[in-house]
N, C-alpha and C positions, 0 to 999 in steps of 0.2 A: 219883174217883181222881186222884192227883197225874200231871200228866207226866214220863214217864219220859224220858231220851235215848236214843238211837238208838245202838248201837255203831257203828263206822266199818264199812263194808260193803268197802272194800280189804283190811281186816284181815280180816273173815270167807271172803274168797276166797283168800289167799294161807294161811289155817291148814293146817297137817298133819293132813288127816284120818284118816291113819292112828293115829294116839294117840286116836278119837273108836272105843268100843264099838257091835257091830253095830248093837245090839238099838237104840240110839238112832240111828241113821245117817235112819229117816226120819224120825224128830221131827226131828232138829236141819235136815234140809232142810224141812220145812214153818215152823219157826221161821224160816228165812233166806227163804224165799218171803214168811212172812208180812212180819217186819221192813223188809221193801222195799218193800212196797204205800206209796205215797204216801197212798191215802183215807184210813188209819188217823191218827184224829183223836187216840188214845191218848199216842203218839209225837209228838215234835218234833225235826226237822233239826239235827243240831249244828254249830256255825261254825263248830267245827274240820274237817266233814266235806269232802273233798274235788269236791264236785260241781260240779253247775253254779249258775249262778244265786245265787252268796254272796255276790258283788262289793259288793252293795247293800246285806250288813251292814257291809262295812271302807268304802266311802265316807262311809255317813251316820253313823260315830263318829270320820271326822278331820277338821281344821280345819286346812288349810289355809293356811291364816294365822300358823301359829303356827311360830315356828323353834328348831328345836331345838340346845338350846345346848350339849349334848354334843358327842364325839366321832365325825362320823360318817364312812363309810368311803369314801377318794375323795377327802376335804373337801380344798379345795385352800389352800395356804398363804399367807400372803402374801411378796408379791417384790417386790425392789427397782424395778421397772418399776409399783408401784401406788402407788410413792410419789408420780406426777404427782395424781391422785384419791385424796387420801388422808381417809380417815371411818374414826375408829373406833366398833368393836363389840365389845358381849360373846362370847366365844367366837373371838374373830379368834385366830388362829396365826400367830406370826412364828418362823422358820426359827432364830434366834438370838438372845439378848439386845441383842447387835450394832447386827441391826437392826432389835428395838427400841427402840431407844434414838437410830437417827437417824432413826427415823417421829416422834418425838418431839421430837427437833428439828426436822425437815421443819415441823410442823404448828406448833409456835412461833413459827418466823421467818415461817411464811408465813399464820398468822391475829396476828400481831405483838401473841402474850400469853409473861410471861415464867412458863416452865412451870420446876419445883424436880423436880430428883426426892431426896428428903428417905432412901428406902433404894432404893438402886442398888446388887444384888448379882448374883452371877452366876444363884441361879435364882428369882428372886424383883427386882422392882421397881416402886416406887409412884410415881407423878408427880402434882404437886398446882399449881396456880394461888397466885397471891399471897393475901394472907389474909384471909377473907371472900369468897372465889369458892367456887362448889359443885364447880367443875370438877376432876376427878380419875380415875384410871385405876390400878388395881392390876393384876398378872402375875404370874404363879408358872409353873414348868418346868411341863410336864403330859407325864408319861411316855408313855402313849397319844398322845399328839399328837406326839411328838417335838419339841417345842418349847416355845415362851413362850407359854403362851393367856393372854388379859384376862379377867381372871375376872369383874371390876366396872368400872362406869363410868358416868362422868355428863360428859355434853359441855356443862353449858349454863354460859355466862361472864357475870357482873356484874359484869367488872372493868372498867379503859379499857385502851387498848390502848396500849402502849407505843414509843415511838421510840429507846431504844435496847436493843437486846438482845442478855444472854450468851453466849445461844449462838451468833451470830454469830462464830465463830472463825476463827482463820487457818486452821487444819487443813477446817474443811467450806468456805472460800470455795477452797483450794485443792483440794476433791473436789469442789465441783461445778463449776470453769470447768478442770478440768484438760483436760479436750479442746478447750477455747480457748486453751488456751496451747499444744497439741498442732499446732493449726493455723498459730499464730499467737504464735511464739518469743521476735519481739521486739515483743511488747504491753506499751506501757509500765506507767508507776503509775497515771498521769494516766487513760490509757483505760481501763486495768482497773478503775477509780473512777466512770469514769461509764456503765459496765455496770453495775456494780452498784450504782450509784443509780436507773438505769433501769428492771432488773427487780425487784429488793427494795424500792427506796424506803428504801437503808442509805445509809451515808454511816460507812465504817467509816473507823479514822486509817488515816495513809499507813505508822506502822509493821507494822500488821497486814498490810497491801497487799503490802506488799514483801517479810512473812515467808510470806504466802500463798503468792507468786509465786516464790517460792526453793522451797519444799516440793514445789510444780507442777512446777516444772524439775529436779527431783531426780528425781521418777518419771516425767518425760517422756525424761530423758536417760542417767538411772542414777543408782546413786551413785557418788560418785567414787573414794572408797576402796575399795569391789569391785572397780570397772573394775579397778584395780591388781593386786587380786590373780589378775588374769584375764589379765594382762599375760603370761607364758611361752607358755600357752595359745595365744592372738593370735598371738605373734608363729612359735610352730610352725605353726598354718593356713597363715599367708602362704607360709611355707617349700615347706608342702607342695603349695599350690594354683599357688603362682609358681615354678618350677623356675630356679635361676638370680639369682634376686633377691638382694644384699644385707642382712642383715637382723641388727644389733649390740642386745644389751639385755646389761646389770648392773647390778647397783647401787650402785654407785660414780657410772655417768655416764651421760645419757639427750641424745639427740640434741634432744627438749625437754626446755624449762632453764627453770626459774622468773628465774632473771639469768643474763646476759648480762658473761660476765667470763673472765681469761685461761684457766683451765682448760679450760671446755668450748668455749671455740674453739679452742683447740690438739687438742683429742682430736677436734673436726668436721673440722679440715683433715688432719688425721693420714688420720683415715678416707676422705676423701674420696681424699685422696692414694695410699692404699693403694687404693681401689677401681678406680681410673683409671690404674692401674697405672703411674706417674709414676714416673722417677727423676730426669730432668733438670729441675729445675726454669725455666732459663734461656728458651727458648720461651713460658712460660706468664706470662699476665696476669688481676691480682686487680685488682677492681675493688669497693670495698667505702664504707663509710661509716666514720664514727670514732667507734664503740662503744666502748665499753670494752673492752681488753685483746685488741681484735681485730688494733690495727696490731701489737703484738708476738707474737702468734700469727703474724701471719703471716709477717715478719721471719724467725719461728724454723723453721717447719715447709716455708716458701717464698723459701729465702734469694737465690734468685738471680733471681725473677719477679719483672716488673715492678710496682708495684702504684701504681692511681689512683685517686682518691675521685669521690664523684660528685656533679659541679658543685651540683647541688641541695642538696646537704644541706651544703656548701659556703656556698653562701647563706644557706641557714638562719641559720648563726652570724653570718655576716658583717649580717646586716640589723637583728640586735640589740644592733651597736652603732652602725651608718650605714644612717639608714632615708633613704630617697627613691625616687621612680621614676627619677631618672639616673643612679643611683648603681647599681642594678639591674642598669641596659640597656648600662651602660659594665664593667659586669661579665663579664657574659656577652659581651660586643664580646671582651675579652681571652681570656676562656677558648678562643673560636673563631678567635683568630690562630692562622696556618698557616705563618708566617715569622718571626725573628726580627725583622725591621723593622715589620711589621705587629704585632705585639707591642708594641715600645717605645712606638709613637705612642699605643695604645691604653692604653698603662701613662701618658705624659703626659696624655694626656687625664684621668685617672684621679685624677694629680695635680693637675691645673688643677680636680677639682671639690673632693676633700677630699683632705688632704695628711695625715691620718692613715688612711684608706681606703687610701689608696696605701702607705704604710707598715705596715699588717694585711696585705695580700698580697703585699710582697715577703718575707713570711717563711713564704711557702707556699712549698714547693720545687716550682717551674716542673714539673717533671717528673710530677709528680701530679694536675696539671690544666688544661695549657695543651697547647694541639695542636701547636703549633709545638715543645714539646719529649719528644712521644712517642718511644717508639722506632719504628723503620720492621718493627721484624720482626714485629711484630702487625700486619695488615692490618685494624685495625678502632680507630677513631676516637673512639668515642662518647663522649657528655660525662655521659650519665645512664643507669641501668640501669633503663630502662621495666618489662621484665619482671620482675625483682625486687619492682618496686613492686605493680605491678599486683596479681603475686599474694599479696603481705599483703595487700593491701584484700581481697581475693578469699577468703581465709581467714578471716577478722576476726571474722567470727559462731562459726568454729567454734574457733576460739581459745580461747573461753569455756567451752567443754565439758567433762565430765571427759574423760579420756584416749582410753578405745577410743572414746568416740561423735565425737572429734574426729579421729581417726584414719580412719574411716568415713567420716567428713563430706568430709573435705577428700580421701578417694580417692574416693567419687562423683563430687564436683567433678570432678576431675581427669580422669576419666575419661570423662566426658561432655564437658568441654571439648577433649579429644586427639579423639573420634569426631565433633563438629562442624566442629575445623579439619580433621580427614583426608579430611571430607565437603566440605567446601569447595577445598579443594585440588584435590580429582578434578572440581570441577564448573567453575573459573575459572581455574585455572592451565593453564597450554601449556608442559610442559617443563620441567624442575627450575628458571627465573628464576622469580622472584615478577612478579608484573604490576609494582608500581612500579620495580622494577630495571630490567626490560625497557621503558620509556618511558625510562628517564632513557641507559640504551642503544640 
């Protein structure tokens, strides 16, 4: 007789026996007695049946070995963190065309084959080798997968390998060292150049470098045309978190100026004048350089203060038309006369080394750069405005910026520099003198 299967013995204990007739109530228990005797040679175990002892039929029909290139549930996808170990395989899932498409650069630049992709579309794309190589990779959407699966592939190369390569672009040199320019603002062309000859073995041009390094510092800093529009914003914060503060924007005129010329210095001293609550101007002394459009600002907005320029920048001009170190040191000898006769000698002097030197400076009016003809009602002397200088130099990197990240930049500074003097002040000074006052008293 053929063997028969065995019905599932779960199923015959959960039946409704109520639906089974009396008359058969003990056949159908001696048929379940009998059907469960294991000796009956008639019968054989079905692998569907749920017992013990099946395990031996599902191991000795799998292999192991073999990967399945379906969909399966869990399967993990691929991330922008596998692109360091990057191998592709059939069945691999990338989260977006996106990125598959910079796995595919990744793996060009860095086994340095120049890879085509000949159809690059959104749910579908093919990438091939130059011609006569087997190597190639096809991807189509896979709804199940939620993603780009490689449906086909063949990794093996008989081509040479290439030194210079397209996809090497400014846009991926600027996404991969962006956190090096993150660190490190002002990295030149030069060292950006031999980074990347060191770990690529590129050797890209210096125009690419430079457009790399501008795209880097856009998304490191912002863009600058947003910043702008974020500009009302900004400047309500400040209002809100600085009770008291100052705080002018329109646009017409911005306290930063692209140039430097009479209007926006007249609206600087305007404002400044209004914030400082000034009406006299006669007390007060300007102390400035000769910008453009700056001496008649202040002429207009500061008619009755004094105003000196600062012997530095004085020289400046003066040294590009009379250069020498005596010529220099006899310069400065005059600016620091304190008397009118210590003055003249220093003026002959002046004359005794160039006689048109001396004649460039007496058409400076005394009054704007010589000590001997200050006024006495300013108690203060100086020939240079240190702190002015200083802190351009001290801004200078953030000058560069767009607008709020220079605004940022240059109030950290600031900020950090007022909490270090306030810290030093309470640890070496004794008493409102500064220490060198207090020596020279």
């Amino acid at each position: 007789m053929p063997k028969v299967m065995s019905p599932c013995r779960v199923g015959v204990q959960n039946r409704n026996m109520n639906n089974i007739p009396n008359d058969v109530d003990a056949t159908y228990e001696d048929d379940v007695q009998y059907s469960s005797s294991e000796d009956d040679s008639d019968f054989e175990d079905s692998d569907y049946d749920l017992a013990n002892e099946d395990d031996d039929l599902f191991m000795d029909n799998v292999d192991d070995q073999v990967v399945d290139q379906g969909v399966a549930i869990g399967r993990k996808s691929f991330k922008h963190e596998d692109l360091i170990n990057l191998v592709f395989k059939v069945g691999m899932i990338f989260e977006s065309v996106e990125l598959l498409r910079k796995s595919i650069t990744e793996y060009s630049l860095k086994h340095r084959v120049d890879i085509k992709m000949p159809r690059n579309e959104k749910k579908r794309l093919r990438a091939i080798c130059e011609k006569g190589c087997p190597w190639n990779l096809y991807a189509s959407d896979d709804r199940r997968a939620h993603g780009m699966m490689i449906k086909t592939f063949c990794g093996e190369h008989n081509c040479h390998k290439k030194w210079v390569l397209k996809r090497c672009t400014s846009n991926w040199l600027a996404d991969k060292y962006l956190e090096s320019f993150r660190a490190d603002k002002k990295m030149t062309l030069g060292n950006f150049a031999r980074i990347v000859q060191k770990e690529w073995n590129l050797t890209p041009a210096r125009t690419k470098l430079a457009r790399a390094r501008r795209i880097a510092m856009k998304k490191v800093m912002g863009d600058e045309a947003e910043q702008y529009k974020l500009l009302w914003d900004y400047v309500q914060e400040l209002r809100r978190t600085n009770p008291g503060s100052t705080l002018y924007l329109n646009l017409n005129a911005l306290a930063i100026v692209e140039v430097e010329s009479l209007a926006p210095w007249k609206w600087f001293l305007e404002t400044l004048k209004a914030n400082l609550g000034i009406k006299n101007t006669y007390p007060w002394t300007l102390m400035t350089d000769k910008q453009k459009g700056l001496i008649p600002a202040c002429s207009k907005v500061f008619p009755e203060a004094e105003h000196r320029f600062y012997v530095r920048h004085l020289y400046n001009n003066f040294q590009q038309h009379f250069k020498g170190e005596n010529l220099k040191i006899q310069l400065w000898k005059c600016a620091r006369s304190t008397t009118m006769d210590q003055w003249n000698r220093n003026m002959d002097k002046m004359r005794a080394l160039n006689q048109k030197a001396y004649e460039w400076l007496e058409k400076m009016a005394p009054n704007t750069w010589l000590r001997a003809f200050f006024s006495t009602y300013s108690k203060c002397d100086i020939l240079l405005n240190n702190s002015c200088e200083v802190f351009n130099n001290y801004i200078l990197d953030a000058r560069e910026m767009p607008i709020l990240s220079m605004l940022e930049h240059i109030k950290g500074q600031l900020m950090s520099r007022y909490y270090n003097k306030e810290k030093d002040v309470g640890e070496v000074w004794q008493g409102p003198i500064c220490p060198k006052i207090r020596k020279k008293v």
